[in-house]
DRENFI-5688 format. One record per residue (C-alpha): residue number from 1; y, x, z; residue in three letters. Coordinates in steps of 0.001 Angstrom, whole numbers, always signed. Layout:
! DRENFI-5688
[NUM,[Y,X,Z],ALA];
...
//
This chain:
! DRENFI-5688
[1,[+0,+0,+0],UNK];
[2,[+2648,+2530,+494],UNK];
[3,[+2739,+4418,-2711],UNK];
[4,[+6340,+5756,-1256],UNK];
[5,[+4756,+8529,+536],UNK];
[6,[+3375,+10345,-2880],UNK];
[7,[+7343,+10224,-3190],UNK];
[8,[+8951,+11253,+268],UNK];
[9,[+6385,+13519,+2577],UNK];
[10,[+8349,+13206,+4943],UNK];
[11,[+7120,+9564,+5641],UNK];
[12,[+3880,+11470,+7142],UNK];
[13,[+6012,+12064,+10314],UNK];
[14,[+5950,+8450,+11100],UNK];
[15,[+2306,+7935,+9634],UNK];
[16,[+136,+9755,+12922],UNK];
[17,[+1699,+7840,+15512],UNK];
[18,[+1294,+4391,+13654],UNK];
[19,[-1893,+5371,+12786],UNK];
[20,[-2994,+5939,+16140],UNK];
[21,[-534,+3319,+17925],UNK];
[22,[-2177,+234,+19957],UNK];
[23,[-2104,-3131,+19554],UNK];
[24,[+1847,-3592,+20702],UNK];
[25,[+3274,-766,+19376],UNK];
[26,[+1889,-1713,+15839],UNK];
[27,[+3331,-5430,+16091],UNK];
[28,[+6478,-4116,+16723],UNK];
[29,[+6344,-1549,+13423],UNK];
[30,[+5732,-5083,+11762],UNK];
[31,[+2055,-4532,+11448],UNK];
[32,[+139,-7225,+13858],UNK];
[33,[-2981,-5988,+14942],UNK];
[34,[-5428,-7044,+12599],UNK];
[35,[-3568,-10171,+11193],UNK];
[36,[-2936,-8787,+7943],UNK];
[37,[-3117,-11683,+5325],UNK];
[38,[-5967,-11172,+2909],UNK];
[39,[-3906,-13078,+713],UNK];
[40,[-1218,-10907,+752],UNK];
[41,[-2852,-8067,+572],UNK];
[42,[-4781,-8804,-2448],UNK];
[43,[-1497,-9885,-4613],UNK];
[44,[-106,-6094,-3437],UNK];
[45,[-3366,-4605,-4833],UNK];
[46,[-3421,-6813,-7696],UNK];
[47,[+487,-5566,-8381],UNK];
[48,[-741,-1987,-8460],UNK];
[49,[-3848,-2750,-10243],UNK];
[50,[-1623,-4186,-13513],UNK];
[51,[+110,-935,-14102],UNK];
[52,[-3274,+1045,-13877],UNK];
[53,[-4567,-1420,-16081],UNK];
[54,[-2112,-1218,-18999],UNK];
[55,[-1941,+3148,-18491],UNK];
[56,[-5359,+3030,-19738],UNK];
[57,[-4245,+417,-22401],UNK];
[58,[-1422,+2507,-23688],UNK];
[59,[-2946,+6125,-23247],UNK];
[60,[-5234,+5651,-26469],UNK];
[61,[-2463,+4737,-28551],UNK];
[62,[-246,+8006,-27010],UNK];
[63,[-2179,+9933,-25344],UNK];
[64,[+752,+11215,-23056],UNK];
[65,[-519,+12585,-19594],UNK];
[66,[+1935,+10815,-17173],UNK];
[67,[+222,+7110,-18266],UNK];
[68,[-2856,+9122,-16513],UNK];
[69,[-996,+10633,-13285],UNK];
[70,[+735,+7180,-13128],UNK];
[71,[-1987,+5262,-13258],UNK];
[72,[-3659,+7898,-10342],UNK];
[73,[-569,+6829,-8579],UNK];
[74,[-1383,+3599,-8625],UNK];
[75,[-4685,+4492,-7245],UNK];
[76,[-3812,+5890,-4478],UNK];
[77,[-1660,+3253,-3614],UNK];
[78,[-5017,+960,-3983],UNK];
[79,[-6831,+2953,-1346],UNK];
[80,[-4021,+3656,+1300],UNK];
[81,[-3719,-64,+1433],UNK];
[82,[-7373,-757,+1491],UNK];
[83,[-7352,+2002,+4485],UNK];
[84,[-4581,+196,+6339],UNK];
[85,[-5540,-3437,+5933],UNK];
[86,[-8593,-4729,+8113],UNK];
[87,[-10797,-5084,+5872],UNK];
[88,[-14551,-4107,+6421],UNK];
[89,[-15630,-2164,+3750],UNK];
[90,[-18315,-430,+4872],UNK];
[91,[-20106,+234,+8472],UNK];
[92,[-19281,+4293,+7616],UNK];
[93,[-15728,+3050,+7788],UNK];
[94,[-15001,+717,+9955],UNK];
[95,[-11444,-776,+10764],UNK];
[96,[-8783,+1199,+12745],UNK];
[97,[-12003,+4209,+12865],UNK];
[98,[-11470,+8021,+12604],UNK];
[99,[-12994,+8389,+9542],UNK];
[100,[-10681,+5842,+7837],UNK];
[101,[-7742,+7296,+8985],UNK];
[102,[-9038,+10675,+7764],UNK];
[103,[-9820,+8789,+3998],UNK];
[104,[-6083,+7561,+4766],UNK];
[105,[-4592,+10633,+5176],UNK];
[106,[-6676,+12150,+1627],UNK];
[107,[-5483,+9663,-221],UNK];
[108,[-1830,+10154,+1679],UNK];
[109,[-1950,+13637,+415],UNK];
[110,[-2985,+13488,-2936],UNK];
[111,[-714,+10203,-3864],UNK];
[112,[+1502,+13254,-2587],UNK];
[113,[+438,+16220,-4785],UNK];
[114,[+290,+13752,-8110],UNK];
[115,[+4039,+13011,-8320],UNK];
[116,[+4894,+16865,-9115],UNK];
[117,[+2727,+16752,-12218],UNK];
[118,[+3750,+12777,-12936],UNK];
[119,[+7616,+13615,-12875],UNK];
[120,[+7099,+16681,-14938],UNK];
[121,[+5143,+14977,-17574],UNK];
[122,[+7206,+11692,-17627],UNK];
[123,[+10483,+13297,-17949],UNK];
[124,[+11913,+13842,-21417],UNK];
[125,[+11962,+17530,-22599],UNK];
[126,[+14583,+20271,-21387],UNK];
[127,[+15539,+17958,-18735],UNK];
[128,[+13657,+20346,-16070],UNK];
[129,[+14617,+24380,-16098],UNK];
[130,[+11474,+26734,-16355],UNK];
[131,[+10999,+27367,-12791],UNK];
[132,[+11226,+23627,-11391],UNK];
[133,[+8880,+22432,-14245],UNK];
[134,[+6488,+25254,-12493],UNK];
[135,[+6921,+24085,-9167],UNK];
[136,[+6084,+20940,-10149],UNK];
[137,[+2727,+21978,-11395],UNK];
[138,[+2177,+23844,-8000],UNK];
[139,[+2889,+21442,-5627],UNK];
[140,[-1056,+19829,-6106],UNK];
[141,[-2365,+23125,-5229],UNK];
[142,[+24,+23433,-3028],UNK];
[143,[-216,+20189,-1083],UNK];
[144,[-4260,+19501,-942],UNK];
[145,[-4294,+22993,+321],UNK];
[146,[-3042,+21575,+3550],UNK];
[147,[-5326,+18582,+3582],UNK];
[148,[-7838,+20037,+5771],UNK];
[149,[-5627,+19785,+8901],UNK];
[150,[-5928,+16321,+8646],UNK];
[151,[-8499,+16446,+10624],UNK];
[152,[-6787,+17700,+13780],UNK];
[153,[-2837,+16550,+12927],UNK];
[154,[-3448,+13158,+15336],UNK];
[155,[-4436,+14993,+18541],UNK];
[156,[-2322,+18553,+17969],UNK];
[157,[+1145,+18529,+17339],UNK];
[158,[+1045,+21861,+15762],UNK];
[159,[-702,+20750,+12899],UNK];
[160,[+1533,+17960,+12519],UNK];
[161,[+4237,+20874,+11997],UNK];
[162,[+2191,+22468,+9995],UNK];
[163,[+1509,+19536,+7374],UNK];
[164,[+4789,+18651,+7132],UNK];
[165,[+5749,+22247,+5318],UNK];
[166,[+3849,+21946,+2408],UNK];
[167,[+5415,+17694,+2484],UNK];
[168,[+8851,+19053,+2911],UNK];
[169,[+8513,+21331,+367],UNK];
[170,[+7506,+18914,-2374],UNK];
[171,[+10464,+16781,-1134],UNK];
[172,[+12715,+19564,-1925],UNK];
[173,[+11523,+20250,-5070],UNK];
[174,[+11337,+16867,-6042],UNK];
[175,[+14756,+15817,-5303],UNK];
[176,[+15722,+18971,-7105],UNK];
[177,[+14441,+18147,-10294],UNK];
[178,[+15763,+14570,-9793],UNK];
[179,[+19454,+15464,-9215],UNK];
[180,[+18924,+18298,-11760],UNK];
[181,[+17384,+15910,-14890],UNK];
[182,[+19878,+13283,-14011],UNK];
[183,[+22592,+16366,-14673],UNK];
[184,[+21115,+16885,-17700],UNK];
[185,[+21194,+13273,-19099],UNK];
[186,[+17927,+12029,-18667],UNK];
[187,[+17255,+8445,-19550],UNK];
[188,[+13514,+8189,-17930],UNK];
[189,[+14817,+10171,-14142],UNK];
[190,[+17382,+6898,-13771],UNK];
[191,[+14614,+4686,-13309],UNK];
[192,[+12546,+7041,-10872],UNK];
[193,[+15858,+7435,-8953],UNK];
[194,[+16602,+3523,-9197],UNK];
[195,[+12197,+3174,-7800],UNK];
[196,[+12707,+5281,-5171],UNK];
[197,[+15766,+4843,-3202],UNK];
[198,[+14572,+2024,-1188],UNK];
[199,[+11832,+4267,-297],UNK];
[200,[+13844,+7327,+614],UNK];
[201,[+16026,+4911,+2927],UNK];
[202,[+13647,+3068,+4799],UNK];
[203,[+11833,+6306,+5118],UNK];
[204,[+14386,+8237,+6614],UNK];
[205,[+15153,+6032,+8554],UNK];
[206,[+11767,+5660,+10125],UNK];
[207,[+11510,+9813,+10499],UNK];
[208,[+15179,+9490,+12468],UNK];
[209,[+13961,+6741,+14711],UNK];
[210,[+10777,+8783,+15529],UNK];
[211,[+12473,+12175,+16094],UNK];
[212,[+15106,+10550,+18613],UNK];
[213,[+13053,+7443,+20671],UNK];
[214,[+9634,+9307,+19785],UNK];
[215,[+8395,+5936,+19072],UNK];
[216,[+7721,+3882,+15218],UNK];
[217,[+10702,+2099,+13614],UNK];
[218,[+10231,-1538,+14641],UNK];
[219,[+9641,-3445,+11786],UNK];
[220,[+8273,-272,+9795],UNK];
[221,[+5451,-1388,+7348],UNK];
[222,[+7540,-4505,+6570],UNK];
[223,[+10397,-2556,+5149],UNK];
[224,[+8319,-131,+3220],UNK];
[225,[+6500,-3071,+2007],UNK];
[226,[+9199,-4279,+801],UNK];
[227,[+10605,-536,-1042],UNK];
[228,[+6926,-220,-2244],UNK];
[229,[+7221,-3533,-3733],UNK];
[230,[+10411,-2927,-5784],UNK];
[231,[+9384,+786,-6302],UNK];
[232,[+6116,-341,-8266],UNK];
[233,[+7912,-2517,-10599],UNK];
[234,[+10864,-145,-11348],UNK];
[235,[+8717,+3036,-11946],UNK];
[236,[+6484,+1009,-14479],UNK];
[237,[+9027,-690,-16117],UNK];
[238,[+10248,+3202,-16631],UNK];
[239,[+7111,+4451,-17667],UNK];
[240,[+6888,+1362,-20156],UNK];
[241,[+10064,+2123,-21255],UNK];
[242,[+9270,+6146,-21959],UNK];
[243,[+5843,+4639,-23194],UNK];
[244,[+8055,+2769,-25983],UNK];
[245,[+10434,+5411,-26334],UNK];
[246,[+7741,+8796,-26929],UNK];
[247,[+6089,+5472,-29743],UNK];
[248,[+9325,+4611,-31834],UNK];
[249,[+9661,+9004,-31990],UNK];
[250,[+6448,+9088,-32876],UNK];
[251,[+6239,+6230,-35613],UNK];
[252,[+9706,+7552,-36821],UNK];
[253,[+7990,+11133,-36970],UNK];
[254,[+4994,+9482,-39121],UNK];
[255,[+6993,+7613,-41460],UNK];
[256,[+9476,+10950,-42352],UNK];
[257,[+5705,+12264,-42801],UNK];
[258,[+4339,+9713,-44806],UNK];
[259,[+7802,+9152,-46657],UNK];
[260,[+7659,+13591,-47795],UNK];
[261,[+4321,+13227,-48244],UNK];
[262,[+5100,+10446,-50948],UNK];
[263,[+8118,+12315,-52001],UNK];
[264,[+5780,+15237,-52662],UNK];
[265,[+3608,+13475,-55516],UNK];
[266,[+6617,+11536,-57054],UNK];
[267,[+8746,+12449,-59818],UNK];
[268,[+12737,+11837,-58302],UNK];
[269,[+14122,+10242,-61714],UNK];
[270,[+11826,+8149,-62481],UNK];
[271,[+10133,+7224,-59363],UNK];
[272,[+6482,+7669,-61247],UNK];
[273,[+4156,+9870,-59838],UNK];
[274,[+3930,+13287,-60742],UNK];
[275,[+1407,+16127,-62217],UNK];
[276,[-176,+16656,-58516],UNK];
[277,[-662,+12761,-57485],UNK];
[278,[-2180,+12888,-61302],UNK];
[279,[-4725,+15600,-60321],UNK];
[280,[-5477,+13666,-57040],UNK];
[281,[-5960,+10099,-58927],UNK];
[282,[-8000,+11970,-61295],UNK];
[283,[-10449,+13446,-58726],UNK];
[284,[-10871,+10702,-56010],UNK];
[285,[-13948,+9314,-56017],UNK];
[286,[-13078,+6715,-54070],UNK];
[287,[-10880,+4978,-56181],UNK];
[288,[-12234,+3052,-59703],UNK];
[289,[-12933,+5594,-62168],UNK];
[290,[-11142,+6701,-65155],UNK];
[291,[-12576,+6106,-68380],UNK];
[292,[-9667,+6827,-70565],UNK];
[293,[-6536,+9168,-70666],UNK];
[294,[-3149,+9058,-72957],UNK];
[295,[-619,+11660,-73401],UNK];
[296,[+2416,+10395,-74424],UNK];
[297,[+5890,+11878,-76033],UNK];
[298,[+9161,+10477,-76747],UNK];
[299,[+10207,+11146,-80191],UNK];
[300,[+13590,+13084,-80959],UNK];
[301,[+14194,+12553,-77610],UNK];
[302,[+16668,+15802,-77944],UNK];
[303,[+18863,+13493,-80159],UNK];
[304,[+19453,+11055,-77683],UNK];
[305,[+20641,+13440,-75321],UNK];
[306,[+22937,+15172,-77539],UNK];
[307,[+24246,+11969,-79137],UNK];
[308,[+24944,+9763,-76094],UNK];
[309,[+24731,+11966,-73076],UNK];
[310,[+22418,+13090,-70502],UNK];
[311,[+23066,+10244,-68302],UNK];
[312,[+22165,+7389,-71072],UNK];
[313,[+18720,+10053,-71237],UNK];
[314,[+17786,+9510,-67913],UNK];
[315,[+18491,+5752,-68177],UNK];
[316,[+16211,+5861,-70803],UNK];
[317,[+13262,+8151,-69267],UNK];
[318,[+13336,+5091,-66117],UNK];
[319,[+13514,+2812,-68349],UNK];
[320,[+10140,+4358,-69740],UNK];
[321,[+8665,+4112,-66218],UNK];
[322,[+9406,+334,-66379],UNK];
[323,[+7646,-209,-69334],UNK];
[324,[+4635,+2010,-68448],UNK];
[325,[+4577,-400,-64871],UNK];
[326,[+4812,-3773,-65844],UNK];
[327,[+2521,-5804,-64284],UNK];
[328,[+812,-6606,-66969],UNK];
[329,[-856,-3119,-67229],UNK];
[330,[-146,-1526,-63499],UNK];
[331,[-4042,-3321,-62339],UNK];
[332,[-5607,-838,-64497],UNK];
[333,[-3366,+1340,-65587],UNK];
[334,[-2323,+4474,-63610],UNK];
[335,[+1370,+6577,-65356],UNK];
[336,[+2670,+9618,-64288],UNK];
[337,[+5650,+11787,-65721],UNK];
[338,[+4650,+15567,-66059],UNK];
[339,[+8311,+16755,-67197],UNK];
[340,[+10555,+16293,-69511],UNK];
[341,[+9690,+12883,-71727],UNK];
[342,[+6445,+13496,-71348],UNK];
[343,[+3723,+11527,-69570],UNK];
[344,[+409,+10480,-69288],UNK];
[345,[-1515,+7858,-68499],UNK];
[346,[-5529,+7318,-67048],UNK];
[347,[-7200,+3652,-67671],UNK];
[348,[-9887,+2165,-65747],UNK];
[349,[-10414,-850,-67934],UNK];
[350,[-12952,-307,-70736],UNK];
[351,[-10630,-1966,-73934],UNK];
[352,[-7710,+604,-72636],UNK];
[353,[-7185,+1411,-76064],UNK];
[354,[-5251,-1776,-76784],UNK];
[355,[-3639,-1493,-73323],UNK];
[356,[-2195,+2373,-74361],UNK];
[357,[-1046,+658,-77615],UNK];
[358,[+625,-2331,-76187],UNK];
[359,[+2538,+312,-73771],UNK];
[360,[+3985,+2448,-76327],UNK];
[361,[+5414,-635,-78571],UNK];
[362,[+6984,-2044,-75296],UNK];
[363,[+8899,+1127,-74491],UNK];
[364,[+11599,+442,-77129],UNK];
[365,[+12237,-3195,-75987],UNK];
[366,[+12377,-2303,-72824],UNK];
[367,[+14725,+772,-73066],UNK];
[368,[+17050,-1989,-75319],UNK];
[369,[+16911,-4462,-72391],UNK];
[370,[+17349,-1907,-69514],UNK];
[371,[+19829,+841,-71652],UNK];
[372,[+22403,-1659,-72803],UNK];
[373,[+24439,-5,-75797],UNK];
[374,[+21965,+2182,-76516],UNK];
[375,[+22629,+3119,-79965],UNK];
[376,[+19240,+5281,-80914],UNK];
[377,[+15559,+3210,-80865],UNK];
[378,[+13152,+5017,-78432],UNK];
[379,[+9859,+5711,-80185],UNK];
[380,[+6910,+7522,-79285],UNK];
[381,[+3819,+9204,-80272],UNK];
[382,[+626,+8952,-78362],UNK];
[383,[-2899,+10342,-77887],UNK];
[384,[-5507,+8374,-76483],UNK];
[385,[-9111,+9992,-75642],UNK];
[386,[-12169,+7996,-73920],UNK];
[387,[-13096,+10438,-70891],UNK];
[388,[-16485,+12617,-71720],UNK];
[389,[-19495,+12858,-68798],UNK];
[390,[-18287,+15066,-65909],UNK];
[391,[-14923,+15814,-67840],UNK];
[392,[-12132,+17606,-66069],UNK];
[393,[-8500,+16569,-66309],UNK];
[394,[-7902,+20113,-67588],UNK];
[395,[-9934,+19259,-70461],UNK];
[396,[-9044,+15829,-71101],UNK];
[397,[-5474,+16945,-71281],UNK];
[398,[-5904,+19264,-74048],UNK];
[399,[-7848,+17132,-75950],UNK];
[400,[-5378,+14125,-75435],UNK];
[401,[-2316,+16345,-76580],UNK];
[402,[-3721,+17381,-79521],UNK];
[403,[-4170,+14029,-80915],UNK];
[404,[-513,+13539,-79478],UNK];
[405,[+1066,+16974,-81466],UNK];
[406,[-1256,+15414,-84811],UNK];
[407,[+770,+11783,-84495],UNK];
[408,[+3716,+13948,-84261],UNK];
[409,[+3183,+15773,-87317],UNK];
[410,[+2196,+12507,-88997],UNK];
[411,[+5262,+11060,-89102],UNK];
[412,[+5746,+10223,-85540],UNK];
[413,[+6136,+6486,-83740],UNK];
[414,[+2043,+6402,-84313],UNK];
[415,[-959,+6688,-81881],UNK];
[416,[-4068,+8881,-82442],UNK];
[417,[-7835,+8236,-80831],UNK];
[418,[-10608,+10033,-79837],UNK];
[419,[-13326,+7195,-78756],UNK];
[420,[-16562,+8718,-78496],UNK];
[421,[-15696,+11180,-81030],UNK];
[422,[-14680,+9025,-83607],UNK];
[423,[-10740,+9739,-84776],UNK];
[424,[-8814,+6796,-85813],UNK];
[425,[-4891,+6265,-85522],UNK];
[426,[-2608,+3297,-85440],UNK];
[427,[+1118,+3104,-86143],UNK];
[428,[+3650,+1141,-84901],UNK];
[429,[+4636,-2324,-86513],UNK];
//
C-alpha cells in the first residue's frame, strides 16, 4: 500500500515503531488494529494492479525498460499492502508475525532500490548529467545491500541508523536528479514531482513527529493512504504520457524511414519508380511474375526541349508517367523511368502485347491533355519481348532495346516484338 517509501527512505524512520506498535498506538496512526476493510483494501490493490497490467500491455509495442521498473513498482506496492493488511495468507506468515514484517521490510527496500533505475529510464535523454544517471543505477546495489539488517533494525537502534544511510542517500540523489531534470526542461520529471509531493509532505512530517514526541504521527497510514492514492494515478498518467510520447518519436522515426526508403526507388520528376525498385520488382518472387518486358523511347525528344523549353520537357516526361499509370493498365502493368525519356515496363498479364501497344498510342493524348499548348506531338518507339525461362533483367533489357533502337531506325512512332522468337512490328495509326 505505500508505494511512497520506494520514493522517500526516509519514511522507514516511522515504519519500525508502527510496525511494532500495539493495539492503541496503531489506532491512533489511523490504522485500527485489525479492522482494515477488505473492501478497501482490495480497490487499493486493484488500483496498483491496472498500471502493472497495462506496463506489460505497452512494453511489447516499445519495449522501453521503465514500463518494466514501473510496473515492479507497482508490485511492491501489492505486497507491502498485502504485508500490512490482516489478511491470512499463509500459516508461515501469519498477521502482525516477525516474519511478515521481515517480507515487509524486503519489499520496503526494494520498492526503494527500483526508483533509481525507474527515474533514470523514464526520464527523457540529457535531462540527467553522467554521474547522477550512475548513481541512479547504484542505488539497487546500493540499497539491498543493507537489507540484511532488517532483521535486527526493530529491537537495535543502531541498525535503525544504519539503514537509514543507504535510504538517505537515495533520497539525496533522487531529489537531485529531480530538481536537476526539471532545470533542464524535462516534460516527464513534472509529473514525478507533481506524484510525489504529497508523499514527501506527509512523510516528513511523520519523520518530524517521531524524532521530537518519539511516538507515530496520529493519523499516519490515513494520510499516506491518501498521497499513495494520488501518487499512483499521477506517476502512471506520466508514464502513459512518456509511453505516448517515446510512440509518436518512434512512428515519426518509421515513417521518415519508410518515406527515404520510398524516395530511394523513385524517380523525383516523375514520381515512377526507378532502375533499382525495377531490379527489385523483377526479382521478387513473391509478387506475380513477369512474363513480358518493354523498353520504351520518346522520339526527338531533344526537339522538344530545344523548341519549347526544358520546363514544357519535364511536363511532358510526367505527363508520360500518367499515361504509363492509368488505371486501366496499373493491375498488371508495372513502369519505371531509367533516365532521360526512357523507360520500361514488365507485364504480368499474358496478352501484354496489346497492353504495351495501347500505352504507347495513349502517351500523345495524354501529353496534349496534360501539356496544354504543346506545340510538338510526343511519339515513341517501343520494344516488347515475352520473358525467356530463368531470364535475367540484364538480359531481357538488351534484348528489349534492340528491338527498341530497330523501331527507331525504322522510321520511328512504331513498336517491335520478340514473342517466343518470332519478330513482328506494329506502327502507330
Amino acid at each position: 500500500m505505500w508505494e511512497g517509501f520506494d520514493l522517500y527512505p526516509f519514511v522507514c524512520a516511522a515504519v519500525a515503531p508502527i510496525a511494532s506498535a500495539g493495539a492503541s498506538e496503531r489506532a491512533e496512526i489511523g490504522l485500527p488494529d485489525m479492522q482494515w476493510s477488505g473492501v478497501l483494501t482490495g480497490i487499493f490493490i486493484g488500483m496498483i494492479l491496472l498500471p502493472i497490467i497495462y506496463n506489460a500491455a505497452f512494453f511489447p509495442v516499445l519495449r522501453e525498460r521503465f514500463l518494466l521498473w514501473h510496473g515492479a513498482r507497482g508490485f511492491c506496492t501489492v505486497m507491502l499492502t498485502i504485508m500490512l493488511a490482516p489478511l491470512a495468507i499463509s500459516p508461515l506468515l501469519p498477521i502482525d508475525s516477525f516474519p511478515r514484517l521481515l517480507m515487509f521490510f524486503l519489499f520496503f527496500d526494494l520498492a526503494i532500490s527500483i526508483s533509481g533505475p525507474f527515474l533514470r529510464s523514464y526520464l527523457e535523454p540529457g535531462m540527467l548529467s553522467p554521474k547522477i544517471y550512475k548513481l541512479l543505477g547504484w542505488s539497487m546495489p546500493f540499497t539491498l545491500a543493507f537489507t540484511p539488517l532488517a532483521y535486527w533494525v526493530i529491537s537495535n537502534p543502531t541498525f535503525v541508523a544504519l539503514r537509514a544511510i543507504p535510504l538517505i542517500s537515495v533520497l539525496i540523489i533522487l531529489n537531485i536528479a529531480l530538481v536537476q531534470a526539471f532545470r533542464r526542461g524535462s516534460r516527464a520529471v513534472k509529473f514525478q514531482i507533481l506524484a510525489w509531493a504529497g508523499v514527501i509532505v506527509v512523510s516528513s512530517a511523520s519523520l518530524i513527529y517521531n524524532i521530537l514526541f518519539q511516538a507515530p504521527l496520529p493519523g499516519f497510514f490515513m494520510l499516506l493512504f491518501a498521497a499513495v492514492i494520488v501518487e499512483v494515478i499521477v506517476s502512471s498518467v506520466g508514464v502513459a504520457y512518456r509511453f505516448m510520447h517515446l510512440k509518436r518519436q518512434r512512428d515519426i522515426a518509421r515513417s521518415e524511414k519508410i518515406a527515404m526508403a520510398k524516395a530511394a526507388l523513385t524517380d523525383p520528376l516523375t514520381k515512377l519508380p526507378n532502375r533499382r525498385a525495377l531490379t527489385s520488382r523483377f526479382n521478387d518472387p513473391a509478387k506475380e511474375p513477369i512474363v513480358g518486358l518493354a523498353a520504351l523511347d520518346l522520339d526527338n525528344f531533344k526537339k522538344i526541349n530545344d523548341r519549347e523549353g526544358h520546363e514544357r520537357g519535364d511536363q511532358v516526361l510526367v505527363s508520360v508517367s500518367a499515361a504509363l499509370q492509368r488505371d486501366e493498365f496499373r493491375d498488371h502493368s508495372f513502369s519505371a523511368r531509367l533516365g532521360g525519356e526512357e523507360f520500361v515496363i514488365l507485364f504480368t498479364h499474358h496478352s501484354f502485347e496489346e497492353m504495351a501497344e495501347d500505352m504507347r498510342q495513349s502517351i500523345n493524348k495524354t501529353a496534349r491533355a496534360l501539356v496544354p499548348g504543346l506545340i510538338q506531338n510526343v511519339t515513341a518507339s517501343m520494344g516488347i519481348i515475352e520473358l525467356r525461362p530463368e531470364e535475367s533483367l540484364k538480359s531481357a533489357l538488351i534484348r528489349a532495346d534492340k528491338l527498341l533502337y530497330q523501331a527507331k531506325a525504322n522510321g520511328r512512332n512504331k513498336s517491335l516484338y520478340d514473342l517466343a522468337g518470332r519478330p513482328s512490328s506494329k506502327a502507330a495509326a
